[in-house]
VOBA-1610 file (N, C-alpha, C; in pm, whole numbers, padded with zeros to 5 digits, always signed):
BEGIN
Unk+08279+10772+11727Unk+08249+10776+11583Unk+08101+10741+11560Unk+08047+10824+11503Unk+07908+10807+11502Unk+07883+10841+11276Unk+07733+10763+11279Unk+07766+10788+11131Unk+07669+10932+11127Unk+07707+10996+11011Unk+07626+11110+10986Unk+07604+11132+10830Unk+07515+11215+10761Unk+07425+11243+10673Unk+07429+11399+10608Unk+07434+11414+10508Unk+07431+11563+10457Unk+07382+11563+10334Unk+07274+11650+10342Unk+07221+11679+10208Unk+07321+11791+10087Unk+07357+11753+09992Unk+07453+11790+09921Unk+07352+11945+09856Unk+07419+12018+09803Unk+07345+12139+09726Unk+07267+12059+09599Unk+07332+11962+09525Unk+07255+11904+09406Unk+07163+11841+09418Unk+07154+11806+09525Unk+07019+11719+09565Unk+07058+11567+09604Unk+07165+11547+09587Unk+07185+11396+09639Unk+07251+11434+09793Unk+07228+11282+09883Unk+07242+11254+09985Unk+07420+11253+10005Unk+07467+11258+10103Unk+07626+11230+10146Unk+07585+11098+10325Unk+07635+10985+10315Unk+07624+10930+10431Unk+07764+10891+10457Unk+07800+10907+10556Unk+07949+10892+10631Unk+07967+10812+10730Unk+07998+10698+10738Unk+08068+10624+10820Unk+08205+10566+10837Unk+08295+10614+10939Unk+08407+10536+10955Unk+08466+10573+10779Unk+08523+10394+10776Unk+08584+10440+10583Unk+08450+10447+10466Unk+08325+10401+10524Unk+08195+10382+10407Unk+08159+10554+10385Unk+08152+10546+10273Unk+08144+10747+10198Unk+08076+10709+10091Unk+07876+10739+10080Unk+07840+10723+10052Unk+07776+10841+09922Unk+07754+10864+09794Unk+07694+10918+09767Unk+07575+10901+09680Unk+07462+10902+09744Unk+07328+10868+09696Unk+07222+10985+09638Unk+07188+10929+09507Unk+07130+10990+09380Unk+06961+10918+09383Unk+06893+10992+09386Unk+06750+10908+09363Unk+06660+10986+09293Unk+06574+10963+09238Unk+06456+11026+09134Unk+06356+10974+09176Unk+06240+10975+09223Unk+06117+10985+09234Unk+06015+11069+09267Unk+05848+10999+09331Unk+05820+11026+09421Unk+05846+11082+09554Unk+05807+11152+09616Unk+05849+11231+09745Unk+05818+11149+09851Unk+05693+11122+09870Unk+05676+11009+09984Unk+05764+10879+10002Unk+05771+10822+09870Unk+05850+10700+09848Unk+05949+10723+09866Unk+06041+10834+09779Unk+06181+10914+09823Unk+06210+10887+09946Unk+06087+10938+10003Unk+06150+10979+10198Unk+06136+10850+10262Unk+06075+10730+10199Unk+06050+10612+10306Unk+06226+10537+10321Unk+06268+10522+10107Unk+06340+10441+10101Unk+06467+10517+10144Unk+06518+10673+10167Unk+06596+10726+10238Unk+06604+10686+10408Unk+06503+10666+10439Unk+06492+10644+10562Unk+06472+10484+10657Unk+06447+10426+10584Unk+06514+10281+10546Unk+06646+10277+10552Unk+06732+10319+10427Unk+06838+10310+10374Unk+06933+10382+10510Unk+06926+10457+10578Unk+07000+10520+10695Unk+06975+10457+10800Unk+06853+10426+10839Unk+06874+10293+10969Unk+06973+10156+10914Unk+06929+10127+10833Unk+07028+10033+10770Unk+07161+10050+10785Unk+07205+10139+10684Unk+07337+10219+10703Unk+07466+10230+10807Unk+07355+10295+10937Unk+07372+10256+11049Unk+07436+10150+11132Unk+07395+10057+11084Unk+07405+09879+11153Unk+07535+09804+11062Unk+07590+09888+10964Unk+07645+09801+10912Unk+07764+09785+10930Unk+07868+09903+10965Unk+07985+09905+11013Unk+08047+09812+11152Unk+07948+09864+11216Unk+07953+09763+11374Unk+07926+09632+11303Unk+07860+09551+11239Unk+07832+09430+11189Unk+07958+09368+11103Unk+08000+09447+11047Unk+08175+09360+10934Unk+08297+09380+11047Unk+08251+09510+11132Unk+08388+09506+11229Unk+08381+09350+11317Unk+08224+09329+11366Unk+08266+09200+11459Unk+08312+09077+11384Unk+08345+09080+11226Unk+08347+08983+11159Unk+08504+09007+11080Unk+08506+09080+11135Unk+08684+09112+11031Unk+08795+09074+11025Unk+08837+09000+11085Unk+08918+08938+11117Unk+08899+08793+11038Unk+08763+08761+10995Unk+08742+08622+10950Unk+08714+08679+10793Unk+08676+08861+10748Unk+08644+08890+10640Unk+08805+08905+10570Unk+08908+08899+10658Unk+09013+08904+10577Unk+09135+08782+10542Unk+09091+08715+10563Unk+09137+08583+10540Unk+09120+08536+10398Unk+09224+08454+10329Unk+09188+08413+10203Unk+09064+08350+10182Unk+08949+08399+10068Unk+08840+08338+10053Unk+08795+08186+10053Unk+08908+08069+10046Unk+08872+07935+10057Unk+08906+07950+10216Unk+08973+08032+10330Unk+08916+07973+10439Unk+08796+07997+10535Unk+08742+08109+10440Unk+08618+08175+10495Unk+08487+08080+10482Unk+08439+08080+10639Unk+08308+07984+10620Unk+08194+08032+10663Unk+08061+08070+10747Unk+07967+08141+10756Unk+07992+08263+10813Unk+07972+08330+10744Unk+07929+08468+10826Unk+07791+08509+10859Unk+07786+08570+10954Unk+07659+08614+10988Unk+07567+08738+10914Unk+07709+08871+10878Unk+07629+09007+10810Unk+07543+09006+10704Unk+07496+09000+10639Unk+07422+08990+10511Unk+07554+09066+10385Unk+07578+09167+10454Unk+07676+09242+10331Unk+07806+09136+10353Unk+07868+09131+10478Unk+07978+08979+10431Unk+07917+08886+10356Unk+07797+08829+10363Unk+07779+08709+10283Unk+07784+08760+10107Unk+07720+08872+10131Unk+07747+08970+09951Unk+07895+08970+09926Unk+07997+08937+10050Unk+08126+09012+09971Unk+08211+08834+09946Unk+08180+08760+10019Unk+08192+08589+09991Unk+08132+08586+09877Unk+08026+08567+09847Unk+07946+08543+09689Unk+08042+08612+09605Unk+08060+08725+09605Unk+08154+08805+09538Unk+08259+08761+09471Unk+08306+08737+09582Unk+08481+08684+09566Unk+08506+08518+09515Unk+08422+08471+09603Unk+08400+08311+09587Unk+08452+08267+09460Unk+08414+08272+09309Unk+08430+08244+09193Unk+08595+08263+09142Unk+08631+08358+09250Unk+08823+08445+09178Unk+08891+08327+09309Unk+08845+08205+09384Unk+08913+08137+09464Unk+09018+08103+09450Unk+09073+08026+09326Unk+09188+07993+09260Unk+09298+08085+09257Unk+09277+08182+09278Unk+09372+08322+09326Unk+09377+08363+09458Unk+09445+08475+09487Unk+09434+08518+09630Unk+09354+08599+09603Unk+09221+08591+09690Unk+09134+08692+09723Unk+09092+08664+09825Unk+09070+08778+09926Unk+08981+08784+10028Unk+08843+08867+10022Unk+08710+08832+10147Unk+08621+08902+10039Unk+08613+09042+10101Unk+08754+09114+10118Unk+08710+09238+10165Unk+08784+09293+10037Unk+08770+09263+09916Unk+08794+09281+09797Unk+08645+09332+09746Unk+08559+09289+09756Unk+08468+09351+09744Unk+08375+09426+09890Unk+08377+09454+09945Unk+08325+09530+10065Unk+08257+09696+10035Unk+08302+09730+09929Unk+08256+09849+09862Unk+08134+09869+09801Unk+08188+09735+09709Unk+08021+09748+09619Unk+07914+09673+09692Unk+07948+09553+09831Unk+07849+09474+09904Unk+07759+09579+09981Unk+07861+09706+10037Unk+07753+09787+10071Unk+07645+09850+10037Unk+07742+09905+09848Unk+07626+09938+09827Unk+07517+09896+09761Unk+07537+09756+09725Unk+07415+09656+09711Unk+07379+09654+09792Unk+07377+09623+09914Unk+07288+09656+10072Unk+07128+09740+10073Unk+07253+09842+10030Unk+07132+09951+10055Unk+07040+09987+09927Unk+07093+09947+09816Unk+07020+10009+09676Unk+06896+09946+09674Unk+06858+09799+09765Unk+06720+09755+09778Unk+06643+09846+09859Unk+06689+09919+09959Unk+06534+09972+09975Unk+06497+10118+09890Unk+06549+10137+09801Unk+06483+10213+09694Unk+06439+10148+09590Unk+06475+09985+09529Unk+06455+09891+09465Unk+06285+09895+09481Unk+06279+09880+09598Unk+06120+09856+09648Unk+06022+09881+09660Unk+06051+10034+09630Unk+05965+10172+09614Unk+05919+10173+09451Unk+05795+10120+09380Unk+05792+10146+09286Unk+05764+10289+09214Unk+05747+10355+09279Unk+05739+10501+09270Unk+05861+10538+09229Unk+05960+10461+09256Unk+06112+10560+09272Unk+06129+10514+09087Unk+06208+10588+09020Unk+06234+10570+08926Unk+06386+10522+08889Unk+06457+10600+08983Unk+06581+10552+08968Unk+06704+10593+09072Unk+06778+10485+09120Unk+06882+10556+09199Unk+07022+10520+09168Unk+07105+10574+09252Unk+07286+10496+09236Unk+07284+10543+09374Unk+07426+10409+09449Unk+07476+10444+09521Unk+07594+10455+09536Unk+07710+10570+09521Unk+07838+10554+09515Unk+07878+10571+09610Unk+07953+10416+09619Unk+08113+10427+09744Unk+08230+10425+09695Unk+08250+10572+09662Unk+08378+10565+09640Unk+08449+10506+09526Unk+08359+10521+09404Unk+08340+10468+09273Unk+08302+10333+09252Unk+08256+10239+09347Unk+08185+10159+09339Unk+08034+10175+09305Unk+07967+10115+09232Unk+07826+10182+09182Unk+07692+10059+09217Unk+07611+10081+09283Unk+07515+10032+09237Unk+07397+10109+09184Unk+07304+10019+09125Unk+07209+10085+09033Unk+07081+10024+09035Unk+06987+10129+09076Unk+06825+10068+09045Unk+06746+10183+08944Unk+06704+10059+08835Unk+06633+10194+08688Unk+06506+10078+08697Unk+06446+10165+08671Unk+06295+10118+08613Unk+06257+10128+08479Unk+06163+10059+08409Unk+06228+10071+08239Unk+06202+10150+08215Unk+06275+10191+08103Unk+06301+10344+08034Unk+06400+10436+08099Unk+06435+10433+08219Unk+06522+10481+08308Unk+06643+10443+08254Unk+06755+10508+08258Unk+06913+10517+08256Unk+06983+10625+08331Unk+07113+10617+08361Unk+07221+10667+08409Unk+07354+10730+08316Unk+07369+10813+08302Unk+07527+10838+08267Unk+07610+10820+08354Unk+07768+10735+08350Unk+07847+10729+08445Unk+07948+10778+08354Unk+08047+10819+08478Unk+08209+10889+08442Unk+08278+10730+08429Unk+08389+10754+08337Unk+08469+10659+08313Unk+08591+10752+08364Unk+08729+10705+08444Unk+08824+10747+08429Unk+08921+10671+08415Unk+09034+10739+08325Unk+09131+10623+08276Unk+09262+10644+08334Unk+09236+10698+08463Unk+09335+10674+08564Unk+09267+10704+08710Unk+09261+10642+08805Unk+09211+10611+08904Unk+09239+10679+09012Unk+09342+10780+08989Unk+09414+10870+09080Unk+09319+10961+09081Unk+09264+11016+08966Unk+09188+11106+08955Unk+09059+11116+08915Unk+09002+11012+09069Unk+08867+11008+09082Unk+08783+11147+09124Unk+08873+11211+09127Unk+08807+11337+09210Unk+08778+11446+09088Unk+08800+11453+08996Unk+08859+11544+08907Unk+08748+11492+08817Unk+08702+11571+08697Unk+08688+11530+08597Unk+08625+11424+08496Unk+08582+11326+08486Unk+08587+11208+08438Unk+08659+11203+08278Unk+08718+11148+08231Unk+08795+11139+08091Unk+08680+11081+07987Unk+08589+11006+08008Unk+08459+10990+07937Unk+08378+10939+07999Unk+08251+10940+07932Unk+08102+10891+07984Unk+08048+10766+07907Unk+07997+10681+07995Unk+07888+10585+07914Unk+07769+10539+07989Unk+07674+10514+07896Unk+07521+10503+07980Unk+07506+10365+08005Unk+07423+10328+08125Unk+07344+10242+08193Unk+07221+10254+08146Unk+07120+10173+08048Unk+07014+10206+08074Unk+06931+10075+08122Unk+06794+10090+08157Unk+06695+09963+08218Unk+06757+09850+08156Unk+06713+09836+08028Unk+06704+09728+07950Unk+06838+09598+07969Unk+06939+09706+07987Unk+07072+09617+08009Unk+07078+09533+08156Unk+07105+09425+08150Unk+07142+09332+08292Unk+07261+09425+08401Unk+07314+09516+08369Unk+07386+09613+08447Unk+07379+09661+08572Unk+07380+09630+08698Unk+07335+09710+08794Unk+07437+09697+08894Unk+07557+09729+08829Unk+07691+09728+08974Unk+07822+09762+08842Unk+07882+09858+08882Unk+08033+09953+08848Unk+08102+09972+08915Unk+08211+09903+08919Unk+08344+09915+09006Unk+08474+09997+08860Unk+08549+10051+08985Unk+08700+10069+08910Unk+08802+10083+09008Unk+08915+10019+08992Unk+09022+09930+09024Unk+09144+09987+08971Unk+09249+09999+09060Unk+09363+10060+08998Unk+09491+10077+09146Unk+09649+10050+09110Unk+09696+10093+09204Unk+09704+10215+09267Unk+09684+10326+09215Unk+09626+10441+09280Unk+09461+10472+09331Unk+09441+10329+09383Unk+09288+10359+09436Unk+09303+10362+09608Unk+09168+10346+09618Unk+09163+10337+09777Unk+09222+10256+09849Unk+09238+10119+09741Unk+09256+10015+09788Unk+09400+09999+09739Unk+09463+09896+09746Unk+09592+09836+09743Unk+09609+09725+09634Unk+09701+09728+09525Unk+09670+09620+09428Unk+09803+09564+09378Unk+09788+09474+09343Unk+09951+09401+09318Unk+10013+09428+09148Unk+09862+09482+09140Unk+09911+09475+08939Unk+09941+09680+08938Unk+09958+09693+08796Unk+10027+09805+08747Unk+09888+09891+08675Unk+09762+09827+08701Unk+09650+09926+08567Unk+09691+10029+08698Unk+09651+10171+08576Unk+09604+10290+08587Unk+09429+10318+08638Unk+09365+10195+08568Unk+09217+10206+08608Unk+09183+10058+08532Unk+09070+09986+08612Unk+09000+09863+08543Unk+08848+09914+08594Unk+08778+09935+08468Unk+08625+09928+08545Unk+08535+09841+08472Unk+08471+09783+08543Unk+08429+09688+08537Unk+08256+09710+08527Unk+08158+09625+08438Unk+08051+09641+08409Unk+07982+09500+08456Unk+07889+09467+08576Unk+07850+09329+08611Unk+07692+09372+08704Unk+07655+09219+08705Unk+07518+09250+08745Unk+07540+09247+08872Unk+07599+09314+08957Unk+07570+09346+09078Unk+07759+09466+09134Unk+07716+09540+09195Unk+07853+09632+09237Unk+07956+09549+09319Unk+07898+09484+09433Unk+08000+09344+09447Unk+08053+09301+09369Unk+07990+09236+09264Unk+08046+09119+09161Unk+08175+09210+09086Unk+08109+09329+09050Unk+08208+09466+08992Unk+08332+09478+09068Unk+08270+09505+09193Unk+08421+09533+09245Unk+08568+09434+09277Unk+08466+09269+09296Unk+08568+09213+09323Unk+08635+09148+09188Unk+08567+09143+09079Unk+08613+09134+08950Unk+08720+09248+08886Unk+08692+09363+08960Unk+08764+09490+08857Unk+08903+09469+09000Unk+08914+09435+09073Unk+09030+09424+09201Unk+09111+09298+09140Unk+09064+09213+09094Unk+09130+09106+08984Unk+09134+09075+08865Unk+09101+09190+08771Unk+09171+09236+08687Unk+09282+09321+08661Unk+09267+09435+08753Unk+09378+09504+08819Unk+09515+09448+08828Unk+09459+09374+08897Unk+09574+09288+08951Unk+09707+09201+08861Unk+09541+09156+08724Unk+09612+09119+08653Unk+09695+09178+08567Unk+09699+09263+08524Unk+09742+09413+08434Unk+09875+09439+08520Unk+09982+09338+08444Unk+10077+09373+08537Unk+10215+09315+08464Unk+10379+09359+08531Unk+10433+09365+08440Unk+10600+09375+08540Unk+10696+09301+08478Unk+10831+09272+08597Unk+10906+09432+08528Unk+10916+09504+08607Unk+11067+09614+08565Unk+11132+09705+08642Unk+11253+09696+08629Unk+11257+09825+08794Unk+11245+09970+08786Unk+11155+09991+08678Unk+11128+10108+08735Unk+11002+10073+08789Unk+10899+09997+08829Unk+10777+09953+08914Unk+10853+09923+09048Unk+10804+10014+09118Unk+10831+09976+09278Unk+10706+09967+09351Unk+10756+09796+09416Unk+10661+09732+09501Unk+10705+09731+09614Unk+10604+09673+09727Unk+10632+09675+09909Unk+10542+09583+09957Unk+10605+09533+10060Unk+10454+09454+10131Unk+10347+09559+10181Unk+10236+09469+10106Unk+10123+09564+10215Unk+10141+09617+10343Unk+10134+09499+10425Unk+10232+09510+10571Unk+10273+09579+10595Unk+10371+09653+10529Unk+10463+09771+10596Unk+10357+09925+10552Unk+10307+09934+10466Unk+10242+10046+10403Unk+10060+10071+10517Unk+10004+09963+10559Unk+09890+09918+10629Unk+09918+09855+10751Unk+09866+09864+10837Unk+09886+09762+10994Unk+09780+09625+10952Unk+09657+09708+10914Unk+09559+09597+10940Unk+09543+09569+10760Unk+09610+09575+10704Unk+09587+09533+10558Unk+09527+09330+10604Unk+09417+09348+10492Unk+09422+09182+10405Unk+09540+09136+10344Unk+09616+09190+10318Unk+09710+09186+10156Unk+09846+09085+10249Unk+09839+09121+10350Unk+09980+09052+10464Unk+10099+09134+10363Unk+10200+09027+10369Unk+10319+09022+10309Unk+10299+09030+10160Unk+10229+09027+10061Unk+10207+09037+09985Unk+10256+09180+09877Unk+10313+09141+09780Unk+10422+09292+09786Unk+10309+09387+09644Unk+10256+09473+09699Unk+10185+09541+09628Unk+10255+09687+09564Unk+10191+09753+09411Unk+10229+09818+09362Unk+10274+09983+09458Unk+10374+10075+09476Unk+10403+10201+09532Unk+10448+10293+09450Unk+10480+10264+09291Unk+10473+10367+09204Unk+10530+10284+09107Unk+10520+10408+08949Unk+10510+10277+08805Unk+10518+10462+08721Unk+10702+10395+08716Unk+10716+10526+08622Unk+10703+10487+08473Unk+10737+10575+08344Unk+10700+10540+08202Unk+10738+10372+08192Unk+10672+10340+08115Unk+10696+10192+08065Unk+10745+10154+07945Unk+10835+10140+07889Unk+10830+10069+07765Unk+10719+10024+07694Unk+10698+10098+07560Unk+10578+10022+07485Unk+10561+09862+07474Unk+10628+09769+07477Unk+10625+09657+07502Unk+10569+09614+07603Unk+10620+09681+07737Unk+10548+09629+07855Unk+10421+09666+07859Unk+10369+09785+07834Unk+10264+09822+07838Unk+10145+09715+07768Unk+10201+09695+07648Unk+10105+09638+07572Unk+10070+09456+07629Unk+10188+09403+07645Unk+10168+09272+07743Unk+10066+09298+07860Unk+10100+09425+07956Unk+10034+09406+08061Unk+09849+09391+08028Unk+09830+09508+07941Unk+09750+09478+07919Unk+09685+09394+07830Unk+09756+09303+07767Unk+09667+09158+07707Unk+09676+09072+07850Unk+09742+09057+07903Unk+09760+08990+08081Unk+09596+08991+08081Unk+09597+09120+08172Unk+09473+09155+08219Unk+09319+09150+08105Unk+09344+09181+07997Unk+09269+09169+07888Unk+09198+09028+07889Unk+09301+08938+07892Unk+09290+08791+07872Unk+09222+08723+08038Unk+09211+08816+08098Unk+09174+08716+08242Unk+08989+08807+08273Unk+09037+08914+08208Unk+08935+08989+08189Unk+08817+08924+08089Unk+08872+08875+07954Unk+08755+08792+07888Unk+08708+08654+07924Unk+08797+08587+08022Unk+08744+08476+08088Unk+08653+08495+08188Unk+08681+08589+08248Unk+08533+08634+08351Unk+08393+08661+08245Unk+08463+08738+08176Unk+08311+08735+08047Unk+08265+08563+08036Unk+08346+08498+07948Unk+08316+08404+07974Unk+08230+08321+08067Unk+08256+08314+08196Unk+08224+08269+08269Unk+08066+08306+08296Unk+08036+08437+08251Unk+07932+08513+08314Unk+07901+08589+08440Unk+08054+08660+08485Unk+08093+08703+08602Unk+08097+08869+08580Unk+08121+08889+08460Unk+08107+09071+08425Unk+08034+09050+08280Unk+08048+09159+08275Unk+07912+09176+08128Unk+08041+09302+08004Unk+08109+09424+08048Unk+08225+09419+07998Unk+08346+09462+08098Unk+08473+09466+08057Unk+08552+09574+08108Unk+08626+09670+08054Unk+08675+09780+08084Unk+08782+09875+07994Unk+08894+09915+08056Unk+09021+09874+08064Unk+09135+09883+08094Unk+09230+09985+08054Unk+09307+10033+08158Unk+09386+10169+08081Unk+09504+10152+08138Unk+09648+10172+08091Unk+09782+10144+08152Unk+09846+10299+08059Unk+09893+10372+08113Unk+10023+10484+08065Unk+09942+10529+07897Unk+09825+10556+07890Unk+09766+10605+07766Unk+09722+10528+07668Unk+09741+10394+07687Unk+09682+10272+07631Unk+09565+10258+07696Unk+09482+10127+07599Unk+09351+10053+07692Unk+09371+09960+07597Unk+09243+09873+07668Unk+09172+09776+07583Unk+09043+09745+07655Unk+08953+09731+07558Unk+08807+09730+07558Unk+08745+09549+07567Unk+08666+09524+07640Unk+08638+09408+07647Unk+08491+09318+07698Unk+08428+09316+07599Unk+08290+09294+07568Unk+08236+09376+07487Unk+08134+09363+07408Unk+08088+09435+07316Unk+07972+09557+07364Unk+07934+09534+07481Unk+07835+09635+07556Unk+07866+09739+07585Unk+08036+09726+07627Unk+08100+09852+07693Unk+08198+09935+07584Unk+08234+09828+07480Unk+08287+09861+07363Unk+08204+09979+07267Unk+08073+09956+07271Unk+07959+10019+07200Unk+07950+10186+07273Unk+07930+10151+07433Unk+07929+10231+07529Unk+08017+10377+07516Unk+08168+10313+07526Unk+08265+10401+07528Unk+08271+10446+07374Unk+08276+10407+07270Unk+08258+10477+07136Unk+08186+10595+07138Unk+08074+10604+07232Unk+07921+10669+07216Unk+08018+10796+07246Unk+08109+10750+07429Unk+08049+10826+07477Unk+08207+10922+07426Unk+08306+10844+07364Unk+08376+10962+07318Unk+08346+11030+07181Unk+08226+10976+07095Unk+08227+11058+07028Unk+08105+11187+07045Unk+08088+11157+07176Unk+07960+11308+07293Unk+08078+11388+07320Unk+08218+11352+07339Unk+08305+11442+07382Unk+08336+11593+07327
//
């Protein structure tokens, strides 16, 4: 397994490693372009072999995790660190640590005007002022591939520079019932491991929700025995609406805290909106629809 690179027809980069599926967007200068691309792929490079020799200690509940050596493990500890009081491990965020990793060496290039790096709907973001981004919102997570259901902008001025979204039909594995949690925070780490525990929280007892241990669904899951969501037919309007004040409510304590900046939650055609940044955001961007 070796990693490899493809220049897409639109002009952004594709980098492939193992499970890291990178897609990188940049605007600048050409010289600068080509330094911080080329940076960013030696880097790239080094990083898979670096969390594998550590994985075994990256999946352990976050209070028993103690130094790591990678730079992106220590991004996915910082991460997680704050959600301790819960079960998290920090390969809860491992998505967006990467691509905070790499979004500094285009950070550095003042020439560059602006980039993203998506893993796999994890986002990071470097704008220079006056610079912004449009991102896809989707309000179901299954169908990241497809479409986006609406748009809202990133621009300089905002503390914004990391987008995660979270859902039991994601890549990942989640114990709660959202359809999608995405999450708005100053860094894609902080995003991802915040929008993986909100998720989580967005959740709801009934039998038509069928759960399983991770365990049986994964060999090498984090999650162990831990009985995570395997499908979530219609819900009762009642449940729906609990689940999401659940998650709503654990969701504005991270605001609180100063751990996300907003989030927007979606369960069976419902949401709820949470902070006033992203609240403003999503208005915009459904009434561009």
């Amino acid at each position: 397994m070796q990693p490899i690179r493809k220049l897409l027809e639109d002009g952004r980069w594709h980098f492939h490693y193992g499970p890291i599926d990178l897609v990188i967007s940049v605007d600048g200068e050409l010289d600068a372009t080509d330094r911080a691309l080329t940076a960013c792929w030696q880097r790239f490079a080094e990083i898979l072999p670096e969390l594998a020799a550590e994985l075994s200690l990256l999946r352990q509940p976050i209070k028993q995790v103690t130094w790591m050596s990678s730079p992106v493990a220590r991004r996915m500890v910082r991460a997680c660190w704050p959600h301790r009081l819960q079960f998290i491990t920090p390969m809860a965020a491992v998505a967006g640590a990467v691509a905070d990793e790499l979004i500094g060496f285009f950070a550095a290039e003042p020439e560059i005007r602006r980039a993203s790096i998506n893993n796999g709907g994890d986002i990071a973001l470097h704008l220079q002022p006056g610079e912004r981004f449009t991102i896809g919102l989707v309000t179901d997570i299954a169908s990241l591939v497809a479409e986006p259901q609406g748009r809202f902008e990133v621009d300089a001025a905002m503390p914004v520079r990391g987008v995660a979204t979270s859902g039991w039909r994601g890549r990942s594995m989640s114990l709660g019932i959202a359809d999608s949690v995405t999450v708005l925070a100053q860094s894609a780490a902080m995003a991802d491991a915040a929008a993986t525990m909100i998720a989580n929280a967005v959740n709801a007892q009934h039998e038509v929700i069928r759960r399983a241990p991770a365990s049986t669904l994964k060999d090498d899951t984090d999650l162990g025995d831990l009985l995570v969501t395997t499908h979530v037919e219609p819900l009762p309007a009642v449940l729906i609406q609990q689940a999401l004040d659940d998650g709503a409510k654990y969701a504005q304590h991270l605001l609180g805290e100063g751990l996300i900046f907003a989030a927007a939650l979606t369960l069976q055609g419902q949401s709820r909106l949470v902070g006033r940044m992203l609240d403003r955001l999503v208005l915009q961007a459904r009434r561009a629809a």
